[in-house]
N, C-alpha and C positions, 0 to 999 in steps of 0.2 A: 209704760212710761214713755212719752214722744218726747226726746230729749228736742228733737228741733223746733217743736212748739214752747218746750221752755225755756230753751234760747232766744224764739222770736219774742217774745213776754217780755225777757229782759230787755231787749233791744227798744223795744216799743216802750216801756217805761222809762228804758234810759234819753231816748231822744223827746218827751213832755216833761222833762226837769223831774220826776220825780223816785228817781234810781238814788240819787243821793242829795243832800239838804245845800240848798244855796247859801252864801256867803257873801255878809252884805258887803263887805271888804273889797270883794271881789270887782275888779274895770268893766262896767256894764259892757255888753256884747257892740254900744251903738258907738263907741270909742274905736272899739277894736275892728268893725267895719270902716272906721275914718280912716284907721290906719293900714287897712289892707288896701284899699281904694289908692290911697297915698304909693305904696310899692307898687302896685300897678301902674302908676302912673308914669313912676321913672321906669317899670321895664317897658312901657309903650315907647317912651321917649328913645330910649335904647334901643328900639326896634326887636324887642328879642319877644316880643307880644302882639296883638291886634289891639288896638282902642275897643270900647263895647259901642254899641251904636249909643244907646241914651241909658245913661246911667239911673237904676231904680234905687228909692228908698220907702220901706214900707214900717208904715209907724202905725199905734193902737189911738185912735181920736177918743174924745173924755164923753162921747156916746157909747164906746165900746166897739164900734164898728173901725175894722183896719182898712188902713188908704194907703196907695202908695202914688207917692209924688215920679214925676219924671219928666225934666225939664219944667217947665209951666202951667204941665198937667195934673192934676189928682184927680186919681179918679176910686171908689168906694171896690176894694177886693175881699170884702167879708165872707164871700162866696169859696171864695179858694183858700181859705185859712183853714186847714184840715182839724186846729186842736187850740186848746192854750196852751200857754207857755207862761213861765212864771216871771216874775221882774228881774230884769236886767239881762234877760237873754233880747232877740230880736227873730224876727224872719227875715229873709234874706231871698233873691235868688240866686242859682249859682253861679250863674255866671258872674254875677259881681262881686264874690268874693275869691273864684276858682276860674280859669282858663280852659274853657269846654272845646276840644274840638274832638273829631271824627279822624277813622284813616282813610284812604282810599276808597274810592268806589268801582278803579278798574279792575278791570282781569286779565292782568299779565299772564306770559308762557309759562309754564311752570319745567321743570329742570329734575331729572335724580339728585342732583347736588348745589348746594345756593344756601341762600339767607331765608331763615324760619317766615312762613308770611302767616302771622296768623290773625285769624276769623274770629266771630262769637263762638263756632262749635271745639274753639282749641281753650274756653276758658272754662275749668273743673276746679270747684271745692275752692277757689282762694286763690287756687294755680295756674299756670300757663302749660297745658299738657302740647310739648314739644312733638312730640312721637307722631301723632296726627295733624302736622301742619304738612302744607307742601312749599317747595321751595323756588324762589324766584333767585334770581341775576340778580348782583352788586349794584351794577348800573339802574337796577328798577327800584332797588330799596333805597338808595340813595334819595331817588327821584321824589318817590313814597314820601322818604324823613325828613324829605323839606318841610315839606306840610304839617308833618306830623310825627317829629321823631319822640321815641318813646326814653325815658328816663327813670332812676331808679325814683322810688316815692311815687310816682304819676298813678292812677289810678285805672285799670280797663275796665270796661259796663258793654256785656254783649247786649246788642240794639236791637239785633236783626232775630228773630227765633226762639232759641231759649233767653229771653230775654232777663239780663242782672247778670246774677257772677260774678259780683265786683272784687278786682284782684288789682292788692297793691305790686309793684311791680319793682323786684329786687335782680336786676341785670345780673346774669352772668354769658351774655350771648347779643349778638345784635340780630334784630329782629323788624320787620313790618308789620303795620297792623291793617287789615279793609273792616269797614260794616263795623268797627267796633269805637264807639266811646273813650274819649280819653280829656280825665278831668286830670289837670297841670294846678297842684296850688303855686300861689302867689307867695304865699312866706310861712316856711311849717314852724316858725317861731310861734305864727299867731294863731295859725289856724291847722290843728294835726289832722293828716291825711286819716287817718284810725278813726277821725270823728265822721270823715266821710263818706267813709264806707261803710259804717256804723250806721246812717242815715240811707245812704243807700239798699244796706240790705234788710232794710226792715219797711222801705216802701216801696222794695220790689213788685211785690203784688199786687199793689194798687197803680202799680206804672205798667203792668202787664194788663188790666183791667183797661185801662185807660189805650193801650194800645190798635195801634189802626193796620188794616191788614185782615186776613182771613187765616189761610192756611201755614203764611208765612209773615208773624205778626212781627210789625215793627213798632219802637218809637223814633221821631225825628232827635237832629243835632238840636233845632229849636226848643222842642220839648221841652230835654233836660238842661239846653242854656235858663229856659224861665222855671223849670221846675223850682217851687219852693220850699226851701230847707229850714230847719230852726236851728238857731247857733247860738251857743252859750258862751260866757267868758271862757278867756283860751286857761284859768285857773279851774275851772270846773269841766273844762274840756279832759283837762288829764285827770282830775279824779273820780269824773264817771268813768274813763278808761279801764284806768285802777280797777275800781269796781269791775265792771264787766269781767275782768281778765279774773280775777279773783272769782267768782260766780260762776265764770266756765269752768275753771278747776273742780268745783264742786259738785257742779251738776255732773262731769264727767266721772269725778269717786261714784258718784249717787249711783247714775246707770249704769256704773263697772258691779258693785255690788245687789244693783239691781235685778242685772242680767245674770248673775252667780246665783240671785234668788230665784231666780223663773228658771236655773238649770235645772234647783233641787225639786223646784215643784213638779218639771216634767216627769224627773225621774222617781219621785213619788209615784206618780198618773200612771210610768211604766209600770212599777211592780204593783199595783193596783190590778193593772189588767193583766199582768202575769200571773197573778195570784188567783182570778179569776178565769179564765182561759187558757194558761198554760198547761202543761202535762201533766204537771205537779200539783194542779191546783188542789185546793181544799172543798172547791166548792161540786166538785165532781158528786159525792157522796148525798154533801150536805143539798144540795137541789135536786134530788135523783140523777137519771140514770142520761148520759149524752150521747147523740147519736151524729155519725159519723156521712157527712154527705157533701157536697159542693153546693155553689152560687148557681150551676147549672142545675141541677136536681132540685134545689130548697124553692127558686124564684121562680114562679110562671112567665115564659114566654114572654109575654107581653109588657113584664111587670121591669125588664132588664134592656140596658141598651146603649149602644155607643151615641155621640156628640152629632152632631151636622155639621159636615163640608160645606165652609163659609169661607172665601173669599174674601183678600180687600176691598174689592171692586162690588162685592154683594153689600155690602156696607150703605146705611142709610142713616144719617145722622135724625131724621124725622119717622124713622121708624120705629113701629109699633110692638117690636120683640128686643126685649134688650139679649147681648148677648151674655152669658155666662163663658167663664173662659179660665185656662187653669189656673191664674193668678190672683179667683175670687175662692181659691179652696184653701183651708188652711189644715194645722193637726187638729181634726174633729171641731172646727169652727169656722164659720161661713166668713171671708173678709169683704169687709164695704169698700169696693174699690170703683172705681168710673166703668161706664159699658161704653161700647158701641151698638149699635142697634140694624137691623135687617125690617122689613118692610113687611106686608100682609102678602103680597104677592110672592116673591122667595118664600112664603112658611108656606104656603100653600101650591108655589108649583114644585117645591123640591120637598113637600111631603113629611116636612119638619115634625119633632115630637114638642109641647109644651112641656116645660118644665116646671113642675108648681109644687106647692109649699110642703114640705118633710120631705121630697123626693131625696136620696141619700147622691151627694156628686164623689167620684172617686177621680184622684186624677192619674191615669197611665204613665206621665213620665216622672222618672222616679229619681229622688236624689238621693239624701240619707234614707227618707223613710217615703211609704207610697200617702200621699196626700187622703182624708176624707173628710166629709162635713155634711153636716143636711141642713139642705136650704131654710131660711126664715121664710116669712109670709113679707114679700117685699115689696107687695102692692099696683104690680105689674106681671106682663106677659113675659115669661122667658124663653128661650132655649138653650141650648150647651152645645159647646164646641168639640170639633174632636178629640182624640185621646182624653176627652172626659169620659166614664161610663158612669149609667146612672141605674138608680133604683127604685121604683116607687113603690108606695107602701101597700101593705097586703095583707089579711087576716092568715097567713103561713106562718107570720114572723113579725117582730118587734122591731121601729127601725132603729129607736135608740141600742136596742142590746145589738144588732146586728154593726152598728157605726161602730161601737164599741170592743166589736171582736174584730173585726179589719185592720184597728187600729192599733190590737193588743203584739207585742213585742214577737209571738209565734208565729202570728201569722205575717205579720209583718216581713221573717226571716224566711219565709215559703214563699214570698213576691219575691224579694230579693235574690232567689234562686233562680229564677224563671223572668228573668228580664235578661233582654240582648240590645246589642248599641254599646259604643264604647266612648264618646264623648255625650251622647246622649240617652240615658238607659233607659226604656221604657218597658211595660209587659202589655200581652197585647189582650184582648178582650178574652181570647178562646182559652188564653193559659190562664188568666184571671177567674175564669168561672168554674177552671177544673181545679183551683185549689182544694184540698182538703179543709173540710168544716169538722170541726168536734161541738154540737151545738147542743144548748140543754134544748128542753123540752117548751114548746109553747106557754106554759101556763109558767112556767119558772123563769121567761124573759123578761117581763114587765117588773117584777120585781128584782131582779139583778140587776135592770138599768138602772131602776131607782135607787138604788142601795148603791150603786157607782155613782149615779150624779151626783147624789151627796155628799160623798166625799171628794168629789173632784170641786165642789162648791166650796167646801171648808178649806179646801188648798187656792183654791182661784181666790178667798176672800186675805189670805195674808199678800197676796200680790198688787189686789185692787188699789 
């Protein structure tokens, strides 16, 4: 269960109107832009804002196609209207209903002791992580908060990198901000800051897509002054809120007991393979007779082997070997995670192994439990990193029964003896292959795999 993909669901339904039922009752959205436009107008007057340069208004024509007027102009933006929206909401950009600016873009001296300065990389989960800012002079932040001082409500959207994060922002400290976004509303009578980050974090990834840059991708201040947003009456603003907040409650019981279920089923999985490979087992008798050997005895030579010494810098985004690495191993199941890739020349002048389909991946560093999986058929060239070792398949031995007994709770506690490192434990190839095996007999593997998948099937289907 990806609790964050059923969050983004919610969000995405909640910002096309159809999270909760409209109310005809309700002050269309195109009122309630007159009236934010209107506060605007008296804080420009007051100087405590900038004027916008040319004010837009974007409205639905009785062909269906949306226009937005500005000044004397209309011109046809059916192109950049991402969705519908239902009556009496509006699209809008932000900047006409919100005060978009940016912090700094210098790089002041920074200090052991000063005013927080923080970045895109200081904005985590909602939060401003303090811990990892560095600090500047009074006299600079001051300087900074002309521009751009930050306020409780105001909203931050890192620009620069990990681009979003958007985090409402509840002072208990004074701070600066560089490279980071900062959306000021005009009046949270009308328009709740909740809706806009709500909007935000749910086209973050289409603003990341949209982003210019390579290795350090940005969006502009302009950007998101015209990005367009959909806004609802500020009555249906707070009860999609509602919603949402409710929903998250729920989804969270969900994958609280979720995760309470995928404990029991692991621990099903263990006595399964304790039942079947343990010392105790039952199945010693009942499969005849098991014989006692090592990874280093059982595997041919050639059939066993540690990862390839890969480099950042060996790295080839156009290359032809993707890389396998320990964070695509999972317990006994391959995870689809993003590669990096190396090139035909690295496989070939550093003598590389291919790594292809059943080959068994184990991974050497070891947290709770030692990682294995055998790879799928993934329709490409691999290799594997180090502290991976790997296995290929053999007529000595079976590789599902073999994945299986690796994975089983005894042997599992025979890694766990023979691993050294104390913040990072690993076991190294040579102690891994002198484990003790208690293994049945060839002809009796293929059917104890099978007779395990299945029930590991019947457990995996109350989870599905």
């Amino acid at each position: 269960m990806d609790v964050e993909v059923l969050k983004q669901k919610i969000l995405d339904l909640a910002i096309r109107g159809k999270l909760v039922p409209q109310d005809p009752n309700d002050e269309p959205a195109s009122v309630l832009i007159e009236k934010i436009k209107a506060e605007k107008s008296k804080l420009v007057k007051e100087g405590k804002i900038k004027a916008t340069k040319e004010e837009s208004y974007i409205y639905k024509g009785s062909d269906n196609c949306y226009y937005e007027k500005k000044g004397n102009t209309t011109i046809d933006i059916s192109d950049e209207i991402p969705f519908e929206i239902p009556e009496g909401w509006q699209f809008v950009r932000m900047n006409c209903v919100l005060d978009v600016r940016d912090g700094t873009h210098d790089s002041p001296k920074y200090y052991n002791e000063g005013i927080p300065f923080v970045t895109s990389k200081n904005l985590k989960n909602g939060t401003i992580d303090f811990s990892t800012c560095k600090l500047i002079s009074k006299e600079d932040s001051l300087k900074y908060n002309e521009r751009s001082r930050v306020d409780d409500y105001d909203i931050l959207f890192a620009m620069i990198g990990t681009i979003g994060n958007p985090t409402i922002v509840k002072k208990d400290r004074d701070f600066s901000i560089k490279n980071v976004a900062l959306f000021k509303n005009i009046s949270r009578d009308l328009l709740s800051e909740n809706w806009v980050k709500c909007v935000l974090e749910c086209v973050t990834s289409k603003m990341k897509s949209d982003a210019q840059g390579g290795l350090q991708p940005f969006v502009s201040l302009d950007f998101l002054r015209n990005y367009i947003m959909p806004l609802p009456p500020t009555s249906e603003q707070k009860r999609i809120l509602s919603t949402i907040n409710k929903m998250n409650i729920c989804v969270q019981n969900i994958n609280s007991d979720f995760n309470s279920l995928i404990t029991y089923v692991n621990f099903a999985k263990r006595k399964i393979l304790d039942g079947v490979f343990g010392e105790n087992s039952s199945y010693k008798s009942y499969y005849g007779k098991r014989t006692k050997t090592t990874l280093s005895k059982l595997i041919p030579q050639d059939k066993i082997g540690d990862g390839d010494w890969v480099l950042s810098e060996n790295m080839d985004e156009n290359g032809e070997y993707a890389l396998l690495q320990l964070k695509h191993i999972g317990q006994g199941t391959y995870l689809n995670k993003s590669f990096c890739h190396v090139n035909n020349n690295f496989f070939q002048s550093n003598n590389c192994t291919e790594i292809r389909e059943n080959f068994i991946l184990i991974n050497r560093l070891i947290a709770d439990n030692m990682n294995v999986c055998i790879l799928p058929n993934l329709g490409f060239k691999c290799i594997t990193a180090v502290d991976v070792c790997w296995i290929a398949p053999s007529i000595e031995y079976n590789q599902k029964y073999l994945l299986y007994y690796l994975l089983s709770p005894s042997f599992q506690k025979k890694v766990q003896l023979k691993t050294s490192g104390t913040t990072r434990k690993r076991i190294s190839k040579k102690n891994l292959i002198s484990l003790e095996l208690n293994i049945h007999d060839i002809d009796h593997q293929e059917s104890i795999a099978l007779e395990i998948e299945k029930m590991f099937k019947i457990l995996d289907s109350i989870v599905s």
